[in-house]
MMTF fields as JSON, N, C-alpha, C and O atoms, coordinates in Angstrom:
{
  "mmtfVersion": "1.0.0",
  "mmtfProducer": "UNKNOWN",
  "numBonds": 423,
  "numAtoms": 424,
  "numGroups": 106,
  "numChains": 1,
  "numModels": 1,
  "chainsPerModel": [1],
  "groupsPerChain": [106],
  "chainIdList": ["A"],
  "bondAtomList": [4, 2, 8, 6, 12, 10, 16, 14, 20, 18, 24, 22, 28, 26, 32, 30, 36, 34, 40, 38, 44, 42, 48, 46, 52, 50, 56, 54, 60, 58, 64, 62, 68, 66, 72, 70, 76, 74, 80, 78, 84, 82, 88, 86, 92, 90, 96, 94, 100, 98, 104, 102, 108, 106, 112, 110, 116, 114, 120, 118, 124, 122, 128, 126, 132, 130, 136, 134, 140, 138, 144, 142, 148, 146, 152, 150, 156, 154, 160, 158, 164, 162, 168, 166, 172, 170, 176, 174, 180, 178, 184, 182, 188, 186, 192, 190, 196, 194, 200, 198, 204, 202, 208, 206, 212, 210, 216, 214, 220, 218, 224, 222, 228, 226, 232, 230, 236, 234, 240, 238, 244, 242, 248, 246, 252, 250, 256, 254, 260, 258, 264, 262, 268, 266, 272, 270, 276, 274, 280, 278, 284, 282, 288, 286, 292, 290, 296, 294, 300, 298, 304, 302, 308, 306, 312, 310, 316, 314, 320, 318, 324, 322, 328, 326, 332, 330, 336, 334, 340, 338, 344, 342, 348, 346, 352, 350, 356, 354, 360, 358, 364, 362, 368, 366, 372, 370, 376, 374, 380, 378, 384, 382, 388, 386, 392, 390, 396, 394, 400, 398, 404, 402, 408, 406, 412, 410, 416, 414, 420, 418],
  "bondOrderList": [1, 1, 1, 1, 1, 1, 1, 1, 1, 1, 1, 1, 1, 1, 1, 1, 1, 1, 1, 1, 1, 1, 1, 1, 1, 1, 1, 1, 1, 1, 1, 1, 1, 1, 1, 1, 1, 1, 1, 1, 1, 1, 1, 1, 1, 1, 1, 1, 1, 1, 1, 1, 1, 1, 1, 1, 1, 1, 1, 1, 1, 1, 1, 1, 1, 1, 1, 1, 1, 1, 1, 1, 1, 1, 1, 1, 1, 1, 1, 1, 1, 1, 1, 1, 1, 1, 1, 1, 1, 1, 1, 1, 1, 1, 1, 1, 1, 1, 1, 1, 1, 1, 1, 1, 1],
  "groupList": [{"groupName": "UNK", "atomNameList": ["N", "CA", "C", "O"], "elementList": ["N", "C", "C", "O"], "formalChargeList": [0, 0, 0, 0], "bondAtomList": [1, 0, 2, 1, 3, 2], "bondOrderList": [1, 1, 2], "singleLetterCode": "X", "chemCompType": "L-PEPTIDE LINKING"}],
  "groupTypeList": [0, 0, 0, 0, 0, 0, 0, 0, 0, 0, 0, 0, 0, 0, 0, 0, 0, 0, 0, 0, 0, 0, 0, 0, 0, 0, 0, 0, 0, 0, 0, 0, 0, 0, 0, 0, 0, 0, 0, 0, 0, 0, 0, 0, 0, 0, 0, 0, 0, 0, 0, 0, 0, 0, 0, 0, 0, 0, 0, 0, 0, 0, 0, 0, 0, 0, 0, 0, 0, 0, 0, 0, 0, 0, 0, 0, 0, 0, 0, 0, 0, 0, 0, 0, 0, 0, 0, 0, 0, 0, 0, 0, 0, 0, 0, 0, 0, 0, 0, 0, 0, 0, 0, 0, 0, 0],
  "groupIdList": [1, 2, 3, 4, 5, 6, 7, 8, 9, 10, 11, 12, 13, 14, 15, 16, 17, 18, 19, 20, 21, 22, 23, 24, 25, 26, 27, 28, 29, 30, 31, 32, 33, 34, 35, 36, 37, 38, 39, 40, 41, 42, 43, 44, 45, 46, 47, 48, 49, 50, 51, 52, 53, 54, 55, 56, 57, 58, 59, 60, 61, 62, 63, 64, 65, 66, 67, 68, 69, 70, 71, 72, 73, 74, 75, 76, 77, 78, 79, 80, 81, 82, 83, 84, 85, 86, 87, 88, 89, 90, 91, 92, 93, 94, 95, 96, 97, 98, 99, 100, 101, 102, 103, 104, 105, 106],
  "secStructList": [7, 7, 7, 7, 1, 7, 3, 3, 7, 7, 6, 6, 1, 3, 3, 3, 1, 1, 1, 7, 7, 3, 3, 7, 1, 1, 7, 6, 6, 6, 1, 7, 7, 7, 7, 7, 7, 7, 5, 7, 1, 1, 1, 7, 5, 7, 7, 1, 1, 7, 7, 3, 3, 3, 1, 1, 7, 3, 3, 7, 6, 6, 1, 1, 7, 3, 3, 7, 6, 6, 7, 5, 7, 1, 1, 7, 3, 3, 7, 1, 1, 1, 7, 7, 3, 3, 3, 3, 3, 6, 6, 3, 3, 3, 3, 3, 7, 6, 6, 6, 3, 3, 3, 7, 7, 7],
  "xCoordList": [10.508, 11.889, 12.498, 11.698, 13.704, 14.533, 14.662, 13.736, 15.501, 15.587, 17.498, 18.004, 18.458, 18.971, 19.905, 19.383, 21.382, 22.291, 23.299, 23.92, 23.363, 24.554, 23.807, 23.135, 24.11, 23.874, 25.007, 26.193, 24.559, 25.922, 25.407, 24.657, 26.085, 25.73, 26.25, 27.422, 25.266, 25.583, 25.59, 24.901, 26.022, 26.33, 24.483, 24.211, 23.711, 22.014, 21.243, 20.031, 21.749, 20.299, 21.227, 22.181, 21.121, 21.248, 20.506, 19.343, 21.44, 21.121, 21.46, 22.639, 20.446, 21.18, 21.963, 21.959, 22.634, 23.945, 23.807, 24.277, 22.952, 21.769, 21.071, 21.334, 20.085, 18.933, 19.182, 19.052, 19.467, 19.691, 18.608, 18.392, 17.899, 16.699, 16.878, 17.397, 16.719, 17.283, 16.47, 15.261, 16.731, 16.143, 16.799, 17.973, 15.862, 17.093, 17.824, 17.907, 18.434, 19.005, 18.554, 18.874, 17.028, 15.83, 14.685, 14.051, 14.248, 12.499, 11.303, 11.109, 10.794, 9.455, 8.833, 8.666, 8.392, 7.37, 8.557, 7.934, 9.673, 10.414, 11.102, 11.515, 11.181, 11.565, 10.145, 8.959, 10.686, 9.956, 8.944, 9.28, 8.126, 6.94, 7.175, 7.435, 7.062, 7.469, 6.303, 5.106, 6.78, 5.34, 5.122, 5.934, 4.111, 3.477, 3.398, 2.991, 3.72, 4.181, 3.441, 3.784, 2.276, 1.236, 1.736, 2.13, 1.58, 1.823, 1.031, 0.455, 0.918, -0.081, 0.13, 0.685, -0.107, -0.288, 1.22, 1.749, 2.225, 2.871, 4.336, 5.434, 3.894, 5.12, 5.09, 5.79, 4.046, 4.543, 3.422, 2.201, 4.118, 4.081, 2.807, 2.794, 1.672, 0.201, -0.082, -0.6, 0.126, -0.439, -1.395, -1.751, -2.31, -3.923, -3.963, -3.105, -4.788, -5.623, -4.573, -4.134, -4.407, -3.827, -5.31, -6.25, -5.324, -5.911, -5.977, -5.07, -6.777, -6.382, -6.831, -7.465, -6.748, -7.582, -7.373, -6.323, -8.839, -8.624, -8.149, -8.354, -7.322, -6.877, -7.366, -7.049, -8.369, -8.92, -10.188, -10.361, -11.463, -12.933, -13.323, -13.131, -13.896, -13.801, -15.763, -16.554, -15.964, -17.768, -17.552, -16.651, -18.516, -18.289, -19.339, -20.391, -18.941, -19.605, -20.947, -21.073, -22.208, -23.359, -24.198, -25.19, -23.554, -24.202, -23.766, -22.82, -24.742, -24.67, -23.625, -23.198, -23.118, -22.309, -21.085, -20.545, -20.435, -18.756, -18.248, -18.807, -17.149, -16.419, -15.431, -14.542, -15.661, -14.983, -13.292, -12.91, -12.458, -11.101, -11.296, -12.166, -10.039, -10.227, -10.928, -10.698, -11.804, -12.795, -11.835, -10.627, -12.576, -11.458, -12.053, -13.131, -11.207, -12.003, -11.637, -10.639, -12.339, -12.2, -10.901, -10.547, -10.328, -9.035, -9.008, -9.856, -8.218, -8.165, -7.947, -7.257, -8.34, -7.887, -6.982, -7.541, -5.893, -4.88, -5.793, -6.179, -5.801, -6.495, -5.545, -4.958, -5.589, -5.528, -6.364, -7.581, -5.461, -6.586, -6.2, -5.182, -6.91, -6.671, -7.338, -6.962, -7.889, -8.223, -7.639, -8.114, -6.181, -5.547, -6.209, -5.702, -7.332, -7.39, -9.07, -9.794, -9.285, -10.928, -11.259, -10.98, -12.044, -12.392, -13.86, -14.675, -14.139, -15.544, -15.306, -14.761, -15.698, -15.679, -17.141, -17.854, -17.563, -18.814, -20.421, -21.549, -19.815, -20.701, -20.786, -21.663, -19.91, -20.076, -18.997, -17.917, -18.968, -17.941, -17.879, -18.957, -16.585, -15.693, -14.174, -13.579, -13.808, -12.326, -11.7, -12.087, -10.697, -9.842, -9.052, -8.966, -8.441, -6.667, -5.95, -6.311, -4.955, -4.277, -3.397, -2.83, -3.278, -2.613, -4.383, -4.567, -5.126, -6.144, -5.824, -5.812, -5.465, -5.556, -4.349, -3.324, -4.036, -2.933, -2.971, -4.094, -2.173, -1.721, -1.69, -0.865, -2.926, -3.009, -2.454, -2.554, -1.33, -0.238, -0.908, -1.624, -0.579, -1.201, -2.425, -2.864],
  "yCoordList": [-25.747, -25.719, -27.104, -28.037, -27.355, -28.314, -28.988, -28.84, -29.551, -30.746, -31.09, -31.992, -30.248, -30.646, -30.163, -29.208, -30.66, -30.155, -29.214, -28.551, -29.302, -28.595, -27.052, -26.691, -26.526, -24.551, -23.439, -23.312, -23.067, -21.602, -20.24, -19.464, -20.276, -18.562, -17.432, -17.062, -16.956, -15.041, -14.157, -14.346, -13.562, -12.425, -11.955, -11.756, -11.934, -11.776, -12.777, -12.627, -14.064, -14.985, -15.942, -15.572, -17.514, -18.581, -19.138, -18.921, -19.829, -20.501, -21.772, -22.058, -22.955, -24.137, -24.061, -23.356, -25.188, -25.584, -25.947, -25.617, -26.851, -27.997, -27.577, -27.824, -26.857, -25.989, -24.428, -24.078, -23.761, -22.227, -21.576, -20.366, -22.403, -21.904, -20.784, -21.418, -19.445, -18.59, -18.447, -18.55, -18.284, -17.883, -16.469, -16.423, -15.702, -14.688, -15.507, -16.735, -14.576, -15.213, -15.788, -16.841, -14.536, -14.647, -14.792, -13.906, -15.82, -16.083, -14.878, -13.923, -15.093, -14.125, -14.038, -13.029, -15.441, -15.272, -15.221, -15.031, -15.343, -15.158, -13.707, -13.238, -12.957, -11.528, -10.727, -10.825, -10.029, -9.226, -8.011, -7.478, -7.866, -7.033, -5.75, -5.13, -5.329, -3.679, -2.784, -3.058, -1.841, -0.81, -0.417, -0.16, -0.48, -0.595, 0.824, 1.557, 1.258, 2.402, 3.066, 2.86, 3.967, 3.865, 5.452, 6.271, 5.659, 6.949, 7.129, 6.285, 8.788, 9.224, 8.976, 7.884, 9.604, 9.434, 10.086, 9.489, 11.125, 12.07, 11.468, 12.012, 10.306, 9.512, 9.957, 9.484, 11.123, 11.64, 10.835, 10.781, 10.313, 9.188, 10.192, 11.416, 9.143, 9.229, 8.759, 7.655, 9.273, 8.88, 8.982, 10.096, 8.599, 8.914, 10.243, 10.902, 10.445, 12.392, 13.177, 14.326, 12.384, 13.515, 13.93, 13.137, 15.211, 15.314, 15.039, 15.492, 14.481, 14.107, 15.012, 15.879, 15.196, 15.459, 14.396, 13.846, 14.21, 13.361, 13.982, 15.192, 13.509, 13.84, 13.743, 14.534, 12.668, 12.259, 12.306, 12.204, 12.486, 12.482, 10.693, 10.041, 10.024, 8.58, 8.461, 9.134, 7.5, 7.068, 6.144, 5.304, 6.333, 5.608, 4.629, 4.828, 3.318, 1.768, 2.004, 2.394, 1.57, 0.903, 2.681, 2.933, 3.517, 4.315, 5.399, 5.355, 6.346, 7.058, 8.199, 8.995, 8.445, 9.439, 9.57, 8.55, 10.546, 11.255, 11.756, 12.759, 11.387, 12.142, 13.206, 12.724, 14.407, 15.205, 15.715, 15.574, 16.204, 16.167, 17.411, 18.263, 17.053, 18.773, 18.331, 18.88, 17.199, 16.734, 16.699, 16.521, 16.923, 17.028, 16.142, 15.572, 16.043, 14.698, 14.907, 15.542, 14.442, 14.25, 13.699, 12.844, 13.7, 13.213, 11.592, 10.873, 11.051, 10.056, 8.352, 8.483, 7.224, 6.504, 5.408, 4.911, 4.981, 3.921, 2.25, 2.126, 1.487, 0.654, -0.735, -0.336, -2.335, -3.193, -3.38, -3.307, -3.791, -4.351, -3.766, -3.076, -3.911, -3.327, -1.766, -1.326, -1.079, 0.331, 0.499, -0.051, 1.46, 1.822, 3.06, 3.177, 3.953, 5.001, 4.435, 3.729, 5.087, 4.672, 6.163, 6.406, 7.051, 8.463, 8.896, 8.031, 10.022, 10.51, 11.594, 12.611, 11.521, 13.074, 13.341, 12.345, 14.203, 14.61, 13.913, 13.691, 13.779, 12.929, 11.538, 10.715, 11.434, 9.435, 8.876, 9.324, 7.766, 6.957, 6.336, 6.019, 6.038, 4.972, 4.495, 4.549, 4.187, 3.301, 3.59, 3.223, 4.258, 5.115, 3.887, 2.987, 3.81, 3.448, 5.057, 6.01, 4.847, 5.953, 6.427, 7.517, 5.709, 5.887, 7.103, 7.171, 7.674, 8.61, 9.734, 10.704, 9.971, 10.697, 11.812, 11.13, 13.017, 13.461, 14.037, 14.076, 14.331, 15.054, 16.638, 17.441, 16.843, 18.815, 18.339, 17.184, 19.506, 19.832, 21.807, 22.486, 22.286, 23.115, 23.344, 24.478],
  "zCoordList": [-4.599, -4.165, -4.307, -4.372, -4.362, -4.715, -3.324, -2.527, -3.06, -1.946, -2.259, -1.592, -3.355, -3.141, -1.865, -1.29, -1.175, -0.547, -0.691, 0.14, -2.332, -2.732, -3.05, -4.016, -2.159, -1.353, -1.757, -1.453, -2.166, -1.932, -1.762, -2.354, -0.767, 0.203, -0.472, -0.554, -0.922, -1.374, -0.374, 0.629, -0.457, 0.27, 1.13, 2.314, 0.052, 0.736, 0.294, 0.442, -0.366, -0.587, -0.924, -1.608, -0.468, -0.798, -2.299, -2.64, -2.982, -4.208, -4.438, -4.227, -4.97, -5.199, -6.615, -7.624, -6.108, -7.31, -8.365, -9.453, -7.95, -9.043, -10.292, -11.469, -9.725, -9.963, -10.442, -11.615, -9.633, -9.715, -8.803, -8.886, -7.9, -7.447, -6.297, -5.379, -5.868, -5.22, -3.894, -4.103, -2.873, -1.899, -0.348, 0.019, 0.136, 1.158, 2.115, 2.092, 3.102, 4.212, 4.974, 5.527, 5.159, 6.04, 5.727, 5.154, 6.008, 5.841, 5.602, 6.354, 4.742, 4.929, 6.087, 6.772, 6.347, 7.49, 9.195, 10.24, 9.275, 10.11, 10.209, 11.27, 8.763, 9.29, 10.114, 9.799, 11.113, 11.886, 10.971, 9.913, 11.449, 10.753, 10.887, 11.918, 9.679, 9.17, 9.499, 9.41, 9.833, 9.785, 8.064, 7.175, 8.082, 6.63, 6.392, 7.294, 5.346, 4.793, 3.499, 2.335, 3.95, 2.666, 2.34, 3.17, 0.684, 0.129, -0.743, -1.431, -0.777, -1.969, -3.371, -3.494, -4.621, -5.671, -5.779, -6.716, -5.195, -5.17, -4.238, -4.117, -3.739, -2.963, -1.613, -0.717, -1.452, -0.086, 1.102, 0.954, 2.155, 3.172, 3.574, 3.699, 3.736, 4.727, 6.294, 6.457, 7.023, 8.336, 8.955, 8.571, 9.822, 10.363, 10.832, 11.421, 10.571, 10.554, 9.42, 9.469, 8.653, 7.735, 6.716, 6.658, 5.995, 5.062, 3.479, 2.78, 3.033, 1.356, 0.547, 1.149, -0.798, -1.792, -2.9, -3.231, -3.48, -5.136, -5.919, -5.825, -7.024, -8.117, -9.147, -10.035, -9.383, -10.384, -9.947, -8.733, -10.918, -10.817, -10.82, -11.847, -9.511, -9.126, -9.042, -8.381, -9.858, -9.682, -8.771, -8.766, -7.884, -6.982, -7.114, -7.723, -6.386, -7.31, -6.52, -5.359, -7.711, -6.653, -6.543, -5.86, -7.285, -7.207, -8.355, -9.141, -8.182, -9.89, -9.16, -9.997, -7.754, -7.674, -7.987, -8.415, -7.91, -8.389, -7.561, -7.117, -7.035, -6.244, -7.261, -7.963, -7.237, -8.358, -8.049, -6.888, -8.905, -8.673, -7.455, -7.271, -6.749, -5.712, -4.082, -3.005, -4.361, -3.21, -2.171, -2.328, -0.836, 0.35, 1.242, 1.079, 2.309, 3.276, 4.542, 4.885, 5.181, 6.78, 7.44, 6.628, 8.078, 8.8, 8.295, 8.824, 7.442, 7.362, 8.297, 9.308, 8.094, 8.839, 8.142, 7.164, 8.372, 7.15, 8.137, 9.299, 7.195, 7.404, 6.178, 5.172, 6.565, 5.904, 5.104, 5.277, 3.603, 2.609, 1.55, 1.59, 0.403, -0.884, -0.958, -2.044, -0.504, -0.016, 1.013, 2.007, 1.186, 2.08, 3.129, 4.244, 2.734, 3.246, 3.501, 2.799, 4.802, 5.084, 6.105, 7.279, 4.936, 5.654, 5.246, 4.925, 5.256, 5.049, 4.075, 4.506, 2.573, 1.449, 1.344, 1.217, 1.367, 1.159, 1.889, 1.449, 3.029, 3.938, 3.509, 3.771, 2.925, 2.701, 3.279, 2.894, 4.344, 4.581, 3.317, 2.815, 2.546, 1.885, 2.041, 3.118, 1.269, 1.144, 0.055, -1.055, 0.263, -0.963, -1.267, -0.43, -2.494, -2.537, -2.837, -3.528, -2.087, -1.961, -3.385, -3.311, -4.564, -5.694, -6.523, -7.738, -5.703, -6.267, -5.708, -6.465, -4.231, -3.794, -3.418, -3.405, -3.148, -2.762, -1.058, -0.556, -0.467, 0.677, 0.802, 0.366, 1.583, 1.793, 2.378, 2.792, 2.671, 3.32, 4.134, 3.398, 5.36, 5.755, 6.759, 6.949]
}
């Protein structure tokens, strides 16, 4: 970021004059924390104890198994991190990312 004075206020983000360097109104680490908003492969919003299914046939690492398309799972739990979904398919605890899986609905 620049250091200079000369600022001009947009309507949603400040920019220098100087430079062109852009920034919001509001701070990252000063806007208030969002509820984190995880979705299936299908866009449709996941919440805890929902049910999934895979879409795609997934090997799972460290081992010669497959989770096959169709697989269903235990009530899910949403969790931080790069694997959004942490449930049980076929008697195995793992860690989904949710761009595999879809939403039974029913």
């Amino acid at each position: 970021m620049c250091e200079m004075t000369e600022i001009l206020n947009h309507a949603d983000h400040y920019e220098c004059g100087t430079c062109g360097h852009e920034w919001p109104h509001v701070a990252e680490a000063d806007a208030p924390d969002a509820e984190r908003v995880v979705k299936d492969a299908y866009g449709n919003v996941l919440a805890d104890g929902d049910i999934v299914a895979m879409i795609k046939d997934l090997k799972l690492k460290g081992s010669s198994e497959v989770l096959k398309v169709g697989t269903k799972s235990k009530p899910i739990r949403l969790v931080d991190g790069d694997h959004e979904i942490s449930c049980k398919m076929d008697g195995i605890a793992i860690g989904l990312k949710a761009c595999f899986v879809k939403k039974v609905v029913g």
